[in-house]
N, C-alpha and C positions, 0 to 999 in steps of 0.2 A: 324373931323380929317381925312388927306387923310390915303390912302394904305399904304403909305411907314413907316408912323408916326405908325401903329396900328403893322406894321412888329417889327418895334423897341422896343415897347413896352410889346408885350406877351415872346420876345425873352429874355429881361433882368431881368423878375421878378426872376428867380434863382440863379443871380448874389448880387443881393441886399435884402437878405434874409437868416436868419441861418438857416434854412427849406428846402429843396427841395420843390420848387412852384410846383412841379407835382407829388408830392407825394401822396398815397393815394386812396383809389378808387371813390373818390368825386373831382378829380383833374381839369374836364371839367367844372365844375361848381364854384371851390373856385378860380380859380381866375377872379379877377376881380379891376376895377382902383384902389379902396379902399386899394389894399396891393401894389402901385405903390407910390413911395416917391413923392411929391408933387413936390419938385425940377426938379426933373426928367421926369414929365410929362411934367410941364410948359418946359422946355427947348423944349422937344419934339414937342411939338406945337407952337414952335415960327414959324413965316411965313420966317422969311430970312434964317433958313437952310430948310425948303421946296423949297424955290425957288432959293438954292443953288445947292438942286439937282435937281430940274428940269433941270439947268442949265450944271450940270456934263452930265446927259443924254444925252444931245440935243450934246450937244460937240461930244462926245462919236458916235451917229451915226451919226453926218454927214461925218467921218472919219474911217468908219467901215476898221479893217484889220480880215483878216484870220487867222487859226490854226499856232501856233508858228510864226505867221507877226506879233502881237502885240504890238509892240514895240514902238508907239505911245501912243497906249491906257495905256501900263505901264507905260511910262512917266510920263501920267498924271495923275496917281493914284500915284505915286511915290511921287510928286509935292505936294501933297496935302498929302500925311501920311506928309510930312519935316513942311508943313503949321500946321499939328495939332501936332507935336511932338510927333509921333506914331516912334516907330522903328521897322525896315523890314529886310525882306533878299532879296536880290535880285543880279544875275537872279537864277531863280529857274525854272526849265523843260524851259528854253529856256527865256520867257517872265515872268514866273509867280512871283508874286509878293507875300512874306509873312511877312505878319505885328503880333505886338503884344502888348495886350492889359491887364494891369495889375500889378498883383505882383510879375509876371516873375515865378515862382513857381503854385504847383498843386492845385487845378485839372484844366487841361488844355478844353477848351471846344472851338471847332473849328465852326465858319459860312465860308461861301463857298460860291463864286460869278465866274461865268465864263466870259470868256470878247471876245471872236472870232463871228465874224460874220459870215454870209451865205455867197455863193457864187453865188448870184442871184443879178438882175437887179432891185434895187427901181421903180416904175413906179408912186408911190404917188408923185403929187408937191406939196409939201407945203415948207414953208421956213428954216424948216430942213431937204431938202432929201438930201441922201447920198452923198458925192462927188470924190467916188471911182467908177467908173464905174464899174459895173460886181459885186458889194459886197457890201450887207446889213444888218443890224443890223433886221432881220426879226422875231428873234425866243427871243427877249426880253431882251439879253445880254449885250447891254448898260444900262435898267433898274436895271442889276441886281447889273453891277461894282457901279452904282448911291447908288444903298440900302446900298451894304457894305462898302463906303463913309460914306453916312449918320450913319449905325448904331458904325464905327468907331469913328466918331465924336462926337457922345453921349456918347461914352462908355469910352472915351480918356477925357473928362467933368469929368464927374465921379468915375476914374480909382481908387481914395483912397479910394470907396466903395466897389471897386471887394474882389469878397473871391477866388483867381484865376487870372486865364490868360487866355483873350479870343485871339483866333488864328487867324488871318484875313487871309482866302485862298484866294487869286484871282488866278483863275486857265484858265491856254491857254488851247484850242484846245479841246475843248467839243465837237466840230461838226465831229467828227467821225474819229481823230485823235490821239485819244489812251493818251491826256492829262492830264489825272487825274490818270492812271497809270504810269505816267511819274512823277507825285508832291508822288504819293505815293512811288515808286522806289526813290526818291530824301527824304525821310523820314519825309515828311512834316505831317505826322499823328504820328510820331513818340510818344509817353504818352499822346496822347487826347484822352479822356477820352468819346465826344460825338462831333458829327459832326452835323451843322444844315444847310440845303441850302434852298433852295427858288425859287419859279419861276413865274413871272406872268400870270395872267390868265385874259384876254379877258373877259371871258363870268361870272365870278364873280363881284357884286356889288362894288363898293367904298368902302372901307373900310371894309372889310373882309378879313378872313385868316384862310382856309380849313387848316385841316389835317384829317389823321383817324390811328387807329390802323393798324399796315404793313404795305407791302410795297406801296407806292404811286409813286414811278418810275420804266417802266421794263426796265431792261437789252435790250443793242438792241445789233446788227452783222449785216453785210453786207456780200453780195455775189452778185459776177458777175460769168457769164457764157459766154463762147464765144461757137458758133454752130456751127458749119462748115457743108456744104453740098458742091454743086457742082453748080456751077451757070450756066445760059444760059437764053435763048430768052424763053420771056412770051409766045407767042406763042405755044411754042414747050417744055411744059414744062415734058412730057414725057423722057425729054435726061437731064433733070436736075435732083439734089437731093436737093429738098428745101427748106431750114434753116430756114426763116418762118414760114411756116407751123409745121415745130420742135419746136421749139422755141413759138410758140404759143399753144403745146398742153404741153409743160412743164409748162407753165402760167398757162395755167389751169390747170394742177395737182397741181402744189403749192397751188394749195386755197383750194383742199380739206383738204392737212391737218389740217388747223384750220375746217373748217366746217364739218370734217367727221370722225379724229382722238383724236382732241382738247376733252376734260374734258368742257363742255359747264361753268364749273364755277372756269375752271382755266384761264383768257384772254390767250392770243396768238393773234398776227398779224403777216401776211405774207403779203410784198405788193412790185410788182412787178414796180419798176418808172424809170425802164432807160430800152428802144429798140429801137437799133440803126442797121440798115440796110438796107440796097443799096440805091442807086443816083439816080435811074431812075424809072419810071412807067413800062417799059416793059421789064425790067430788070430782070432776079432772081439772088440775089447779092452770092458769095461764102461761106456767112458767117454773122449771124446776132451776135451782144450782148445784152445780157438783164441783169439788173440789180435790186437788189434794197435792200430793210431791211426786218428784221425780229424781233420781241420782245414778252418777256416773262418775268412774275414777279418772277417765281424760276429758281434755279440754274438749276433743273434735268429739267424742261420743256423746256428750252431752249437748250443748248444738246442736245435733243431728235428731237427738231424743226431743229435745224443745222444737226444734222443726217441724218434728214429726207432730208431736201432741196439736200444734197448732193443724196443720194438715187436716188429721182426723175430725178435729173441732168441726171445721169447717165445712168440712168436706160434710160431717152428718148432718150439718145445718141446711145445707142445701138438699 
């Protein structure tokens, strides 16, 4: 059975069940295919809705749009809730699409798919590379609109078994445009009850599907900085004030804070990925930029991290 079939399968067992399937303190071990309706598996393992979403995928990136661009990628999730006779709202935070699955009544329990691409250059050929120049589906977000197809599909099959209403999020602009406070501002969690997302993973086998107790996404924030000094001829750099050199010892104070302030067993990342400054080799430019992200798995360490970054900022400015 691939990834996507074993995603659809551990997700539904508390749908089809007068039990909470994770009830209990034996919960990682009782379940298992045995309390999965037979109906319901065989459908799951039919090969033409796998190779229907292979199909939804492959669509999906060779067409990558950006944060609130999606307007494509909604279409065709749109297209296809009207194919399964799924009912939606749409638009929602711009592009997003909300489906729904069931008896329209409680308890409401929401899966979550994001659908924006990167804004980087594909460089794989194969015969589905992107064909947006400058915008790639890099970070799995065509897999992910695919999963919640697929687990739409199954669950839209089966919907006179639901005890509930499952929520279909397809949510824009994940890639650091503030999207998912945008579906929550538009009341899209409004009486859901539990929210479940997903994301692939590379370095995980076939057919596996991690979790753990807490949190398993941090929180991230961005920060730029612009430097100013004073430019002039490399030569004579006694008559300049060099933003460079600024600008590289705030880099390096940024990392002490995970390395020298960080709780060694609370994560934190600080990481420095945009520095943009002058045109020339013999140049010292007026003004460098540096940019990048920052993330933490609680609320206070984070705060504390954006505190800090500001702090440093500052502090090397003066």
């Amino acid at each position: 059975m691939g990834f996507f079939n074993w995603v659809f399968v551990i997700f539904v067992l508390n749908f089809f069940s007068s039990k909470p399937a994770f009830s209990g303190s034996s919960s990682s071990t009782s379940i298992g295919l045995s309390g999965i309706p037979d109906r319901f598996l065989q459908f799951a393992k039919k090969p033409e809705l796998f190779d229907w979403m292979v199909g939804i995928r492959r669509e999906i990136h060779e067409n990558p749009e950006l944060g609130f661009e999606e307007f494509e990628t909604s279409k065709l999730i749109r297209a296809e809730l009207d194919k399964m006779g799924v009912r939606y709202k749409y638009p929602v935070a711009v592009t997003g699409v909300i489906g729904f699955v069931g008896t329209g009544g409680p308890p409401f329990v929401a899966i979550r798919a994001d659908m924006d691409a990167l804004s980087m250059q594909e460089m794989v050929e194969w015969e589905h590379k992107s064909r947006n120049p400058g915008k790639m589906h890099a970070c799995g977000h065509d897999a992910h609109v695919a999963m919640l197809l697929g687990a739409a599909k199954i669950l839209q099959e089966h919907r006179e078994e639901l005890k509930g209403t499952v929520v279909l999020v397809f949510q824009p602009a994940e890639e650091g445009r503030g999207g998912a406070m945008k579906m929550i501002d538009a009341g899209v969690l409004e009486n859901v009850n539990a929210i479940f997302g997903l994301h692939v993973a590379p370095n995980l086998p076939v057919g596996e599907v991690h979790s753990r107790a807490g949190p398993i996404g941090a929180g991230s924030g961005f920060f730029e900085a612009v430097i100013s000094g004073k430019g002039g001829h490399a030569a004579i750099p006694q008559h300049s004030v060099d933003p460079i050199l600024a600008a590289s010892n705030v880099i390096v104070s940024l990392q002490h804070l995970v390395s020298r302030e960080a709780d060694p067993l609370d994560p934190q990342v600080v990481t420095v990925a945009k520095f943009q400054g002058g045109g020339a080799f013999n140049v010292i430019p007026d003004s460098v930029t540096i940019g990048g992200t920052f993330r933490a798995f609680s609320r206070e360490s984070f705060m504390q991290l954006r505190l800090r970054i500001e702090e440093v900022q500052h502090l090397n400015y003066a």
